[in-house]
N, C-alpha and C positions, 0 to 999 in steps of 0.2 A: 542413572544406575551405576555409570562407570564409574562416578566419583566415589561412591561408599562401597562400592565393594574391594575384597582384599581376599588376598592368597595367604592359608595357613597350612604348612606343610605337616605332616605326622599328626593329622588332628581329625578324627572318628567323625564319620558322616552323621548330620541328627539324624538322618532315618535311623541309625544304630542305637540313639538314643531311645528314643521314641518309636512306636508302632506308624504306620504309616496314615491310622486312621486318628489317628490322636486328634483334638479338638484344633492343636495348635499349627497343624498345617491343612488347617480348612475356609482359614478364616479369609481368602482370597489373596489377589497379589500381593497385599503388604507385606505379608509376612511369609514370601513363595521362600523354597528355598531349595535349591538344585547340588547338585553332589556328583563329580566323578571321579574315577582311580584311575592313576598313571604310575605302570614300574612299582607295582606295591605300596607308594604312599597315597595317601588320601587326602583330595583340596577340598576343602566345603568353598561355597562364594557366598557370602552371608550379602544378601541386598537391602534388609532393614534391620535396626535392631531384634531383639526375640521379643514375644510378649511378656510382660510380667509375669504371668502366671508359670513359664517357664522356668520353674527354679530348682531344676536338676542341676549336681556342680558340672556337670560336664557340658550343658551349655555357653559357659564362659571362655566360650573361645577367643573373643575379640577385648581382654582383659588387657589394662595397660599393665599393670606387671607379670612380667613373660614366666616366674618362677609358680604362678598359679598354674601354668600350662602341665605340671611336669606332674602328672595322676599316675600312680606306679601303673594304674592298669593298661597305659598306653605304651608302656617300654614293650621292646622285642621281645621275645620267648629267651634271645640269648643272653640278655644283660637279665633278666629274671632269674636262668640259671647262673649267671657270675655271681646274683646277691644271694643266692643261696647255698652256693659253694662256700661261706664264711659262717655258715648256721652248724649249731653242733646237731644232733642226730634228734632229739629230743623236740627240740624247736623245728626241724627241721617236718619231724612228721606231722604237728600243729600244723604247718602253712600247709601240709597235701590237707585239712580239714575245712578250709579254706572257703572253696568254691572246685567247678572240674576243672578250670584252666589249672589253679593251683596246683593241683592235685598230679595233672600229668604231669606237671613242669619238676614238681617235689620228686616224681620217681625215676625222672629219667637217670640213667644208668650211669652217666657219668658223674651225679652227685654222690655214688655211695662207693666208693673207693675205700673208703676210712667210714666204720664204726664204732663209735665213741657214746659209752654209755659212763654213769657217774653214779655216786648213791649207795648208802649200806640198805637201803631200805627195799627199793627198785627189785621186782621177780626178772634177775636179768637171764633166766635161763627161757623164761615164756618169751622176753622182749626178742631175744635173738631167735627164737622160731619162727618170732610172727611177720620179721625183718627180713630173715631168710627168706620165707615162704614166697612173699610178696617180690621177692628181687628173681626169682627162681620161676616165676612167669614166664618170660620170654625166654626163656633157656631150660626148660623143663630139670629142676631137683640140684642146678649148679650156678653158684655164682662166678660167674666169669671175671664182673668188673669189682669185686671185692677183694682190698689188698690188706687190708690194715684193721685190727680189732680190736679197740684199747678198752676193757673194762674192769681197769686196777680200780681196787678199793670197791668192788662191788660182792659184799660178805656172803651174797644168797648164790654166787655161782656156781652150780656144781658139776657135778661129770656131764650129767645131761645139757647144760649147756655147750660142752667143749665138743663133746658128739655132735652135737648140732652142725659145730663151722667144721668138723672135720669131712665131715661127708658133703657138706653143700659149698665150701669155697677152696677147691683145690689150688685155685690160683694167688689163695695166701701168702703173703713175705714177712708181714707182721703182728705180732700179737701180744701183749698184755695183760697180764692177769695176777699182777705183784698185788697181796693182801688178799687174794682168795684163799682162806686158809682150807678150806672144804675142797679142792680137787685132787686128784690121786694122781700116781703113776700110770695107770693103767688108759688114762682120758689123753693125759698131752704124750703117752705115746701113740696114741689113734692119730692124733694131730701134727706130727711128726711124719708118720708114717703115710699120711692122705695128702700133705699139703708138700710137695718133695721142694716147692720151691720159697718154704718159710726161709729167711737169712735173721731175722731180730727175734728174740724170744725171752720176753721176763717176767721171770715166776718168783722175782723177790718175796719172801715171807710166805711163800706155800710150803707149811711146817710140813705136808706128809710127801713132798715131790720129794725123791730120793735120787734118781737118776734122771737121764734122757736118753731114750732107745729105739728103736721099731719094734714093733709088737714082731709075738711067731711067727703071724700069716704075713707080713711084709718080708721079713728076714728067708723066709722059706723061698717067696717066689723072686728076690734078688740073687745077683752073685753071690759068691761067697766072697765081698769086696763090696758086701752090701753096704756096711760101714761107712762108706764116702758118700753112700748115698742121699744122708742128710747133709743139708747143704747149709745148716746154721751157722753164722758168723758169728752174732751179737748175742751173750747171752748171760744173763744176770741172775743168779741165785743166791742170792742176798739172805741172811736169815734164813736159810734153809739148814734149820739145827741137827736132822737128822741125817745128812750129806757126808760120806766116810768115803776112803781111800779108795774103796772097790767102787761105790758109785762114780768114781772121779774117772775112775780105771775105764769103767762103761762109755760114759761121756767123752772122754779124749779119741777109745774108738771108734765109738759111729761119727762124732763130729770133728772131723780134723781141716776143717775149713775155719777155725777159729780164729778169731781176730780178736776180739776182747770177752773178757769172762772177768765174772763179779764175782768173788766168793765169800764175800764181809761175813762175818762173823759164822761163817762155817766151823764151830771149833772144832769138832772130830776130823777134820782137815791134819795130815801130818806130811811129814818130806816126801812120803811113798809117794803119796796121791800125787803131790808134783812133778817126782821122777816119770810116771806115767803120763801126763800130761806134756810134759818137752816131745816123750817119746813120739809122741801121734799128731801133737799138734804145734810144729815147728814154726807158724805165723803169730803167732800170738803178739800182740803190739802192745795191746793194756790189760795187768791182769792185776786182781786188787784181792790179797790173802789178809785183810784189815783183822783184828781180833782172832788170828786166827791162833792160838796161843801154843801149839804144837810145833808151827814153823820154826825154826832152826836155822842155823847157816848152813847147814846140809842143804838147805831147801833151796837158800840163795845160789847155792854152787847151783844147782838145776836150773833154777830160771835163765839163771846166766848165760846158759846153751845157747838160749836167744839170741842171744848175740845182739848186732846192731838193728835187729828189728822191735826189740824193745822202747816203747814211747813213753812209758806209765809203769809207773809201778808202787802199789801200795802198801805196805807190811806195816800199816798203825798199831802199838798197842801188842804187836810181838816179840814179847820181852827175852827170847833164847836169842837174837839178833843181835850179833855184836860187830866191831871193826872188820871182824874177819868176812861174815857173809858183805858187808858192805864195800870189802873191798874184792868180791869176787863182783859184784856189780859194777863197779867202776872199771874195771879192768877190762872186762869183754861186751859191756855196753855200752859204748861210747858217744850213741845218741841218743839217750834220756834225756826228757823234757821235764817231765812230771816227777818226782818222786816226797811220799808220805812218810813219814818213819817216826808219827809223834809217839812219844812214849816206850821209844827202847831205849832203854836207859842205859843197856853197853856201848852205844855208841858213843866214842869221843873225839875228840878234835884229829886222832890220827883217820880216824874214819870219814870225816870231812873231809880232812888232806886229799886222801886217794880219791874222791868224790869231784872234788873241786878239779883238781887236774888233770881228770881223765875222760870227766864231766862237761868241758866247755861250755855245751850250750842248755843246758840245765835254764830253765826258766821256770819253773813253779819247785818249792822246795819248802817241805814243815820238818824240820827237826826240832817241835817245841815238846817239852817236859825230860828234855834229854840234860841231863843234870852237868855233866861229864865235858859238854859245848861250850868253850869260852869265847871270850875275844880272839885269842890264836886262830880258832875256825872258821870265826868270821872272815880274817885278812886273807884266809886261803881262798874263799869263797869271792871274795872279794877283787880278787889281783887273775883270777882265773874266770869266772865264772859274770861275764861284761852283759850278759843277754837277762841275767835275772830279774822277771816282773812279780815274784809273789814269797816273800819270803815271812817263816814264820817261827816266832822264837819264843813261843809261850810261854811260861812259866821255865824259861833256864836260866838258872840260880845264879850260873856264872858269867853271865851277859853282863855290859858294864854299856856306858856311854861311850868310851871309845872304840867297841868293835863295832857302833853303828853308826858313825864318821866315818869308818873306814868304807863299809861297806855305800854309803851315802854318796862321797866323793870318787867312788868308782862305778855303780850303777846307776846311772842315768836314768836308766828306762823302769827303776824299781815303780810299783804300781798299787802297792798292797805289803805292808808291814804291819804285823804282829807282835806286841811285846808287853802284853797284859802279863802282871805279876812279875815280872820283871824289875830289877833294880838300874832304872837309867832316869838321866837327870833330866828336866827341862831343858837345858840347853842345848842338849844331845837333839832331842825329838825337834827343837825348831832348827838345827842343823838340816836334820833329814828332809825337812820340811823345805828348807831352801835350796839345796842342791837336787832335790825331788821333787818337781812340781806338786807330778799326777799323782803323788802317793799318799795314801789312806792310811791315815794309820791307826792300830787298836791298841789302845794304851790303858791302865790304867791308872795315870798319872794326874789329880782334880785341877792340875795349875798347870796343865797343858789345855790350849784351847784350839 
């Protein structure tokens, strides 16, 4: 008996398999079969083969390939919760439908940190009740371990949904809800005002969100320095057409913990709204006034305040922008990484000057449809500007093959060139190409390969 039997560690007793009365452990010694636990794993001692008639899979324990051993239902509860930590929310409530083990394993509280819903179609205002409801069990009416709620591009959302997470997950920091064009002001200020420890929030393309506030009854029972009380960092209002200088005015006072702010195509955006915005919110690192077609170089003096906290900064598409506001940026921002400026078409090669030289470590940089940009601009950029990986020179009329030699044999680490519609030769781009390994380039050019 000693010869055939064997030791299988992490492998479920047949009693587990089978009832105890089953046919197939009655048939006498041949086929006995004993079972005990040590330290939580389980040895079976198999002393004969099984019967044929045993053709459950989980008999197969004494299989010569070991990768048949490996039945999910025999992993731990915790590697059960790792593989479902990579499940989005959807699939994720399919496996509690499962079976019971599933089912607890699907709700324990450390899978739903982050809910993640998807769909124009999807009723995500009933999904997030029924979500809630079920997580708001062991903590009666509150989710505790719910941090993150991402249901952009979900059309059917509306107040009643944002009600929902404001009252049941006060321990909120993030939420999503860019392309709900159906919620109001009145909902993400509940949500605001309930979740004090939100820091990310974007409501890109919620055409009627106009501000961000606390409601009365928050405002009432705060200091009068209630204001600092929202503690939003991150916060994107993208497309948000009806966003004007007084709502900007709102937003800089209750959230002066800003770090970054979106405000693309904000166009009722003008210099005011900026000036008030330096005023309240002095951290600001990246702030992106893309299309905003009212900005000014009035506006640039403002941002400019920032000083060397500025990392980013976008003005695409802002045609009052000329030398002058660009070089109120160069001058008092000295560590700009990022900066956008396609299609202001004031800007000219003195505006690169100041840019380039005050600029150092400038590493992403689009001045394309800037007509005004020559080769001169380039050498500035060039001979100053050693750290540049992304540059972009779209459609400027006055780009030639030698301002991109120049800049080739001086940036090394360039990563990313742009120069569709551009007038530069063959011979230029496989220049760029050999003194730039890593670099990509977008060309318009049929006899460049």
């Amino acid at each position: 008996d000693s010869d055939l039997s064997m030791r299988t560690l992490s492998t479920p007793s047949p009693a587990l398999i089978f009832p105890p009365s089953s046919p197939g452990f009655q048939n006498g010694r041949g086929s006995s079969t004993s079972s005990s636990s040590v330290t939580g794993e389980t040895v079976a001692m198999v002393h004969s083969p099984p019967p044929t008639r045993l053709t459950h899979p989980l008999i197969r324990l004494a299989s010569k390939h070991p990768k048949e051993q490996a039945h999910i239902e025999r992993l731990p509860d915790h590697s059960m919760i790792h593989i479902f930590s990579f499940l989005p929310t959807n699939q994720l409530c399919r496996c509690a439908r499962v079976c019971r083990r599933w089912y607890n394993l699907a709700w324990d509280p450390r899978l739903w940190r982050t809910i993640r819903l998807t769909g124009e179609t999807i009723n995500v205002d009933r999904a997030l009740k029924v979500l809630t409801r079920r997580l708001c069990q062991d903590t009666p009416n509150v989710c505790l371990m719910l941090e993150t709620v991402i249901v952009s591009g979900c059309r059917r959302l509306t107040d009643r949904g944002l009600y929902t997470i404001a009252q049941c997950c006060p321990e909120l920091r993030r939420l999503e809800v860019s392309g709900c064009y159906n919620i109001s002001n009145e909902a993400v200020f509940d949500v605001v005002s309930l979740c004090p420890n939100l820091e990310h929030l974007d409501v890109s393309g919620c055409s009627k969100v106009t501000c961000i506030s606390l409601t009365r009854e928050a405002s009432i029972k705060l200091s009068p320095l209630h204001g600092k009380q929202i503690s939003i960092r991150y916060l994107d209002m993208t497309d948000c057409f009806v966003l004007e200088d007084e709502g900007l005015h709102t937003i800089a006072a209750h959230c002066t913990q800003l770090t970054h702010l979106y405000l693309r195509r904000c166009v009722r955006i003008t210099d005011e709204g900026l000036r008030y915005l330096m005023i309240y919110c002095p951290s600001v690192k990246e702030l992106s006034v893309s299309d905003c077609r009212f900005v000014s170089d009035f506006g640039m003096r403002e941002i400019a305040k920032l000083e060397a906290r500025l990392r980013y900064l976008s003005i695409a598409h802002c045609g009052r922008i000329t030398d002058v506001g660009i070089r109120y940026i160069a001058k008092y921002c000295g560590k700009l990484r990022y900066l956008n400026a396609r299609g202001c078409e004031g800007i000219t090669d003195h505006g690169v000057e100041y840019l380039a030289k005050n600029c150092t470590k400038l590493k992403s940089l689009d001045i394309g449809k800037c007509p005004l940009v020559s080769d001169t601009g380039l050498e500035f950029l060039a001979l100053n500007c050693f750290n540049l990986k992304r540059l972009s020179l779209k459609s400027c009329e006055s780009i030639t093959g030698q301002g991109l030699q120049i800049v080739a044999a001086n940036c090394f680490d360039l990563q990313m060139l742009n120069v569709q519609d551009c007038e530069v030769s063959v011979d230029a781009l496989r220049f760029v190409k050999r003194h730039c390994k890593r670099c990509i380039i977008e060309h318009t050019n049929p006899a460049f390969f």
